[in-house]
Structures are given as structure tokens and as C-alpha cells.
Backbone as CSV, one residue per row, in Angstrom:
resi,resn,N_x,N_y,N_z,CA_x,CA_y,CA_z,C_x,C_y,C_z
1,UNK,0.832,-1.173,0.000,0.000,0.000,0.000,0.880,1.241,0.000
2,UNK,0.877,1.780,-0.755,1.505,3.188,-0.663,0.430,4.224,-0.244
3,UNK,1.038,5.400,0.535,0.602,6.252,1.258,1.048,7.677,0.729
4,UNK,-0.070,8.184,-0.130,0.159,10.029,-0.673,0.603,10.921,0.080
5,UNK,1.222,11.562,-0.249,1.480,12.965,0.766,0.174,13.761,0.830
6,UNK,-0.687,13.801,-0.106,-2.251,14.518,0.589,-2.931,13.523,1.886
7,UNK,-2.567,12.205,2.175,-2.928,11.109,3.159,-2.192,11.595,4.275
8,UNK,-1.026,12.121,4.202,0.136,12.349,5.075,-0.258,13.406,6.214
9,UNK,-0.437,14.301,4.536,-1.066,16.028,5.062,-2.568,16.427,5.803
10,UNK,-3.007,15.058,5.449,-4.619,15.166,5.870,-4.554,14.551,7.393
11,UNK,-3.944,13.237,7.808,-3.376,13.029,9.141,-2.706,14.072,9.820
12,UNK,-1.460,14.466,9.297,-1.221,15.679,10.269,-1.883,16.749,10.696
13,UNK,-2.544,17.081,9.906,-3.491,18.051,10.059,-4.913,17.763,11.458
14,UNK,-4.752,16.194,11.336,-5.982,15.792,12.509,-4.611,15.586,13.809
15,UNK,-3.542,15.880,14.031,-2.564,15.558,15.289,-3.049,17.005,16.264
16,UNK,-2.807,16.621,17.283,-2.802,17.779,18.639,-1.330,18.558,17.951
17,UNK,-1.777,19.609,18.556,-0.743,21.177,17.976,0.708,20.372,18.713
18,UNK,0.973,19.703,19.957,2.262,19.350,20.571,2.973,18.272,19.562
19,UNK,2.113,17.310,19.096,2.420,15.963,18.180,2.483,16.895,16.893
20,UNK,2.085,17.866,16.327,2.561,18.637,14.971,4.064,19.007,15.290
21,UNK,3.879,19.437,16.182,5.256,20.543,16.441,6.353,19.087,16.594
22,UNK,6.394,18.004,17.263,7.302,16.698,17.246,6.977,16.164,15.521
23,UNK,6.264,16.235,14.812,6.759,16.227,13.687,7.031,16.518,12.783
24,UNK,6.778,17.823,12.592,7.620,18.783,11.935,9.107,18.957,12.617
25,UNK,9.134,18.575,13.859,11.118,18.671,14.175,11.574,17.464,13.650
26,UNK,10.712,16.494,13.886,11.188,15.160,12.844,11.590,15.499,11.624
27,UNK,10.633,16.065,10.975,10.700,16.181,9.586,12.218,17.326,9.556
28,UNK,12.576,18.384,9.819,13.342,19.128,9.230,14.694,18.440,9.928
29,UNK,14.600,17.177,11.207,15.607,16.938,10.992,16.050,15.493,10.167
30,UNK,15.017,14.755,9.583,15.543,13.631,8.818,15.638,14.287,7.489
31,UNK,15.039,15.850,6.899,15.408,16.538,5.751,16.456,16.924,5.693
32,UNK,16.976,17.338,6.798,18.720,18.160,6.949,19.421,16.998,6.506
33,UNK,19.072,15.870,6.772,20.389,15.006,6.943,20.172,14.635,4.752
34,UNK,19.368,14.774,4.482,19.754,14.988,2.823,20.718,15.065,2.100
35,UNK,21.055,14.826,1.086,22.731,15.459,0.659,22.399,15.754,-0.784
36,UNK,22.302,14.815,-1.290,22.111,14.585,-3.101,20.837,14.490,-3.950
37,UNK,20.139,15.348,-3.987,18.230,15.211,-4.499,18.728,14.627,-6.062
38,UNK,19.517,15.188,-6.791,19.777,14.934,-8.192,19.553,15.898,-8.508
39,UNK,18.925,17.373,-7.909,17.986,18.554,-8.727,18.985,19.571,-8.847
40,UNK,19.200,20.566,-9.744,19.531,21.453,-9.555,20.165,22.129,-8.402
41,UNK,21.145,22.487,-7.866,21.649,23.398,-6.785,20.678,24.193,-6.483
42,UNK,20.569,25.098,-7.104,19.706,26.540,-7.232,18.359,26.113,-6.847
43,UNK,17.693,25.171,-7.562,16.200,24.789,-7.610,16.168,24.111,-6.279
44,UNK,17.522,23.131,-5.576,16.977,22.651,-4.484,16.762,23.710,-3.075
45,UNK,17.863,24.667,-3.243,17.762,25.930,-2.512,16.668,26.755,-1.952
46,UNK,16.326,27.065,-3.266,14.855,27.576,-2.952,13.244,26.808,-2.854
47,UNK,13.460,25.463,-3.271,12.794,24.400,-2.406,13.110,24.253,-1.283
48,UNK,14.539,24.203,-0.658,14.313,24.224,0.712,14.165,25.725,1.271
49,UNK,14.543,26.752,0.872,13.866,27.601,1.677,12.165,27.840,1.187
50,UNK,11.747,27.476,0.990,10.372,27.554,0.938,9.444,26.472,2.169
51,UNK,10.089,25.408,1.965,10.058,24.478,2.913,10.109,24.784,4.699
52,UNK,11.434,25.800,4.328,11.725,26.527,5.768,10.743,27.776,5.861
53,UNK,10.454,28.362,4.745,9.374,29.565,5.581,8.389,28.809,6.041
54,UNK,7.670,27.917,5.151,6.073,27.045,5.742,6.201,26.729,6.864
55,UNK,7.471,26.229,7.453,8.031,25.639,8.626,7.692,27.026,9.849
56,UNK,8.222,27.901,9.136,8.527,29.131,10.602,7.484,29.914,10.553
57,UNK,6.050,29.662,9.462,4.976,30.273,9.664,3.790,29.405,10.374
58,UNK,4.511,27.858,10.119,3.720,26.677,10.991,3.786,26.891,12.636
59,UNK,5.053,27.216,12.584,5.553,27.578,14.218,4.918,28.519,14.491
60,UNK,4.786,30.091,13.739,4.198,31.066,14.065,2.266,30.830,14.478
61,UNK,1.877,29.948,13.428,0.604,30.049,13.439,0.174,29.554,14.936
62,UNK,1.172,27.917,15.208,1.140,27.232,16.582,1.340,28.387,17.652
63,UNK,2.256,28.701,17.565,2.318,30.358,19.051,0.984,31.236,19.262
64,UNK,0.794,31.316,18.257,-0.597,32.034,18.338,-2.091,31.848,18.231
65,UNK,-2.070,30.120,18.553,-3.026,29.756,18.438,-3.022,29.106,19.723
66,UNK,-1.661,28.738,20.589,-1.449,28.336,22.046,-0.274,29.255,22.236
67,UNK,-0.617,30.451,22.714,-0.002,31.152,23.568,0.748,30.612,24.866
68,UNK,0.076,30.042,25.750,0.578,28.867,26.222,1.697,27.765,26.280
69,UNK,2.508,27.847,26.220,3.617,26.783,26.246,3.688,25.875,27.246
70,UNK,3.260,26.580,27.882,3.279,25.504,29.542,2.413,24.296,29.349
71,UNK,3.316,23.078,28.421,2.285,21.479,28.644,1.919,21.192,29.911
72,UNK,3.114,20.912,30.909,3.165,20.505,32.021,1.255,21.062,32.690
73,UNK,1.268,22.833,33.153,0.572,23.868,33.812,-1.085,23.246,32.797
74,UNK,-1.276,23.406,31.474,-2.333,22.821,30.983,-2.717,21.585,31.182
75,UNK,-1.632,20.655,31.226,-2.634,19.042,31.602,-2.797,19.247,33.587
76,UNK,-1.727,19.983,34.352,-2.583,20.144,35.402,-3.909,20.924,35.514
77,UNK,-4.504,21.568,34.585,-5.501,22.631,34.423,-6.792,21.556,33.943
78,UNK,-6.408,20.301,32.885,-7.305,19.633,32.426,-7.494,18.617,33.583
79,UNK,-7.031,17.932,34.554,-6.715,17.018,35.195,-8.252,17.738,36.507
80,UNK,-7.681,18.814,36.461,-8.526,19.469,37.501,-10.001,19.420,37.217
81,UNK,-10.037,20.014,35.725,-11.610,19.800,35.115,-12.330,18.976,35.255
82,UNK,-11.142,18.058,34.506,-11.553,16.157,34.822,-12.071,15.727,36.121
83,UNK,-11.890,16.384,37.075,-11.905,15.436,38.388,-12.813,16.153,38.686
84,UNK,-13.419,17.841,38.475,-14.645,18.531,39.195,-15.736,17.890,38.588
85,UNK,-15.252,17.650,36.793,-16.740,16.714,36.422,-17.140,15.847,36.825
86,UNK,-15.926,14.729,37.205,-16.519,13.679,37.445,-16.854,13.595,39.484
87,UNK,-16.211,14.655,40.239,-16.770,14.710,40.990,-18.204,15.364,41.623
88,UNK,-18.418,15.994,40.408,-20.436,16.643,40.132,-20.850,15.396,39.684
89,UNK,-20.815,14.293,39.225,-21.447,13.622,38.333,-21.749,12.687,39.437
90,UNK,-20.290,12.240,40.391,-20.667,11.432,41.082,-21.669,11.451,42.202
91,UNK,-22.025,13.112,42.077,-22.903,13.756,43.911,-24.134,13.635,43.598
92,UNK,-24.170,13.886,41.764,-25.621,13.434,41.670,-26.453,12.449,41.451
């Protein structure tokens, strides 16, 4: 079975913003390690910097869509939720 890059792009797109951000560092670092495409110098250049802006506007969009950085401070914030619901649920 082979697997499209629109299959790829359509999964990543359903990952939590923390699991994007671990694979997109995947990705730019099993891309770095690249050497020889066969393409053009020039043409691979500006394929990879294009590659790298999508990258640092992916990052940008993530910052500003979780201001937030603190994983740790948010799953204690959800943990808390978790436990008031299910401790209302259990009183009634």
C-alpha cells in the first residue's frame, strides 16, 4: 500500500498542535540530513527555503493559536476539570 502525501497532510493536520510541532522537528531533521536530491543546486535551494518559511509560519501560526507553552501547567488545568466533572457527576 503506498501512502500520498495529501494522506500524510490530511493526518497531520488531525494531530494535537504538541504531536505537529514533534513532527515537523522530525521532519526538518531527517530533511537536513539529505545530501544529493539529483535537482539542480539553485532549484533545491529555494525548495528548501520555501520548505523553511512554511516551517517558521507553521511555528508562528502554533504560538498564536497556544499562547501557552506551559504542557506541564495545561494538563494540570485539564486534570482538575476532569476530576470537578466527574466529581459533580458522582454527587448526583
Amino acid at each position: 500500500m503506498t501512502v500520498t502525501f495529501d494522506q500524510v497532510r490530511e493526518l497531520a493536520d488531525r494531530l494535537a498542535p504538541g504531536d505537529r510541532q514533534r513532527l515537523a522537528t522530525y521532519l526538518a531533521q531527517t530533511t537536513a540530513a539529505v545530501r544529493d536530491t539529483g535537482e539542480p543546486a539553485e532549484a533545491f535551494r529555494r525548495r528548501n527555503l520555501q520548505a523553511w518559511q512554511k516551517l517558521l509560519e507553521f511555528h508562528a501560526a502554533l504560538a498564536a493559536d497556544y499562547p501557552q507553552a506551559d504542557v506541564a501547567a495545561q494538563l494540570d488545568r485539564d486534570r482538575q476539570e476532569r476530576d470537578a466533572l466527574l466529581r459533580g457527576a458522582s454527587e448526583s
